[in-house]
N, C-alpha and C positions, 0 to 999 in steps of 0.2 A: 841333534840340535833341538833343544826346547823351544815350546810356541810361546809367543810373549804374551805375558798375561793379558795385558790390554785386549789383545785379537780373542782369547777366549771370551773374555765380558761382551764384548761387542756381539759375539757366534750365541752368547747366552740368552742377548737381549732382543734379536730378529728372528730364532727361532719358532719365537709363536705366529706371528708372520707368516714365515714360511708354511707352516703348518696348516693356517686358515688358508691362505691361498688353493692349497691340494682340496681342501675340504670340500666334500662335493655338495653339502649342503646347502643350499640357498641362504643368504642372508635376511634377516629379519628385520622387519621395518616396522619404523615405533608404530604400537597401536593406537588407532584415531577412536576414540570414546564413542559409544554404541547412541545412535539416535534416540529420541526420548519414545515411548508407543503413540503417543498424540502424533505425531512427525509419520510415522509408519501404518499403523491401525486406522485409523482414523480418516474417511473420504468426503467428509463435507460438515460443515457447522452453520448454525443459524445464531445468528443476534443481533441485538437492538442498539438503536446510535444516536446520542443529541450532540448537541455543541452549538456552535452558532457560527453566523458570512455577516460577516463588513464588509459593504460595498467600496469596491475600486473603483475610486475617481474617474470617471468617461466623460470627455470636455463635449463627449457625441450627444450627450444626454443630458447632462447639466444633473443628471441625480447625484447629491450630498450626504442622503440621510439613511439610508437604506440599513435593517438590520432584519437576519431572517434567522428563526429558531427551529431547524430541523429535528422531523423522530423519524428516526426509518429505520426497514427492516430488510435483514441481508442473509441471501442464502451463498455461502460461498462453498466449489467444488472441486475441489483436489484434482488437477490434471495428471500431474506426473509423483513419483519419488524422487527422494534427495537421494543425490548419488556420491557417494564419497568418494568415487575417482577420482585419484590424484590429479588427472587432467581437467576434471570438471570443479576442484575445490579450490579453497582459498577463501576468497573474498565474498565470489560471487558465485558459490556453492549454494542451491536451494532448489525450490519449488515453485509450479505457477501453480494459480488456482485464478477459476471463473468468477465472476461477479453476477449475483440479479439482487436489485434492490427497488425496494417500493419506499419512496417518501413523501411526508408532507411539510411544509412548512409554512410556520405561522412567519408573516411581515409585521414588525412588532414596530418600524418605524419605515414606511413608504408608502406610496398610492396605493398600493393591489393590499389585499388581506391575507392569502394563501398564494401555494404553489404545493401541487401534487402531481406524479407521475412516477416513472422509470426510470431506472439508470443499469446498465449492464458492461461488461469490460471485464480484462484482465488484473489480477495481481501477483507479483513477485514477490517470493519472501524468501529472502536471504538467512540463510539458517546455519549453523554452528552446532555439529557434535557438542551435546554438553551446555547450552545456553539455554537458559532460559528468557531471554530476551529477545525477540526477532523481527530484526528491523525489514520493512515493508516498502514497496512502491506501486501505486494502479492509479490506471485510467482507464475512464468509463466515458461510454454515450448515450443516452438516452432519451425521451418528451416528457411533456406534462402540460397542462393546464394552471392556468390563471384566473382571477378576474378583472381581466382586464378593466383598466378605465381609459384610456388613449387620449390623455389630455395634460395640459399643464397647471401643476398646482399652482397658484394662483401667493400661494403665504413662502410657501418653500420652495416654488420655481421646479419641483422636481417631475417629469415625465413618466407616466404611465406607459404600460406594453400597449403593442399597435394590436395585439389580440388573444384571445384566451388560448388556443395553442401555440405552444411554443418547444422548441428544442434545447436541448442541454449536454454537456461536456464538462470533464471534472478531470481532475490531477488528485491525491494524496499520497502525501508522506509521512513516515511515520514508525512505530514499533509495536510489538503484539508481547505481550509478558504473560507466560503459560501459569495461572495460578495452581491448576491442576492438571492432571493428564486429560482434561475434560474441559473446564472451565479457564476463561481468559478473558485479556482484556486489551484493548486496542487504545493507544492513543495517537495521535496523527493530526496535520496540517492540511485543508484541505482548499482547492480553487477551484470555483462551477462559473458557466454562463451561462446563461440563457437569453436566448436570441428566437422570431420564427423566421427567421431565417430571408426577409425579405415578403413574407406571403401575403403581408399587411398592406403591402403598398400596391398604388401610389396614392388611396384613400387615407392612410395609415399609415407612419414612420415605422422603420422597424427601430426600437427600442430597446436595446444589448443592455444585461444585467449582467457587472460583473461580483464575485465575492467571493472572501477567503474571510479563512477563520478556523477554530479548533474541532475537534472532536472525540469525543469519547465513546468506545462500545465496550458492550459484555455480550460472552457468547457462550455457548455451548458446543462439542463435536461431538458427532454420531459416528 
């Protein structure tokens, strides 16, 4: 009795099938594109940051006018590698690095004239086999100094800090685009406060500054 042609097509067509199955080879699985050497070589950079903080409205303070123009200078230090474990990738595939930063800033519209000190903290950076773009998130804490005036302006209603020390806290967000394997550049969203924390009082209101605004750095990695 002949086999009906249909059943040989069908025997023609599951064969390779069959075939992979026995194969005692492992299966291969797409290759994820090799990290860039900045990403790998590379354990710390240094670079430089301006942009400017618009004050956030505090009905605590009555300050309106507040504008401050930071330069500061940031050593940041590679903690870990990116790992491209399939369990650890996807979205949220990257790296942390440390934060220590020295700034100053001029007050270009408010009571006090400067503000300089520290800021130190974490940052994440979300990284992509293959991108040259790498979007970022850190938060820092840190002091600094003022000059204080601890009074109310008189034209602009606006409040001075209760004292030349003060502490600080910061949020940014943002992205890092690799110019070179060496050189970059950061740009990012960023929110500080500074407050002393109550130390002022009860001679002395404490006087909470809040401000967000942009920022830009160039940097270098070693």
């Amino acid at each position: 009795m002949k086999t009906p042609s249909y059943r040989i097509l069908i025997a023609l067509m599951l064969a390779p099938l069959a075939l992979q199955a026995d194969d005692p080879r492992p299966i291969r699985k797409a290759s994820v594109p090799p990290l860039r050497s900045s990403e790998t070589a590379k354990d710390y950079d240094l670079s430089l940051e301006t942009g400017a903080g618009f004050l956030v409205s505090d009905v605590r303070t009555n300050n309106k006018g507040y504008t401050l123009v930071p330069a500061e200078m940031t050593l940041s230090l590679k903690l870990d590698d990116v790992s491209l474990d399939d369990e650890l990738g996807g979205i949220l595939r990257g790296n942390t690095e440390f934060v220590f930063r020295a700034f100053g800033m001029a007050v270009k519209e408010g009571i006090e004239e400067r503000f300089v000190g520290m800021q130190y903290g974490p940052r994440y950076n979300f990284v992509q086999p293959g991108w040259d773009i790498v979007p970022f998130i850190e938060g820092n804490v840190g002091f600094g100094f003022t000059d204080s005036r601890g009074y109310v302006d008189p034209v602009k209603g606006q409040q001075g800090q209760g004292q030349d020390f003060c502490f600080n806290f910061g949020i940014g967000l943002g992205f890092r685009y690799d110019i070179s394997p060496s050189w970059f550049m950061r740009v990012a969203g960023n929110y500080t406060h500074f407050s002393n924390g109550g130390l002022s009082e009860p001679g002395r209101k404490n006087r909470a500054l809040d401000a967000a605004g942009p920022q830009l750095t160039f940097g270098y990695r070693f």
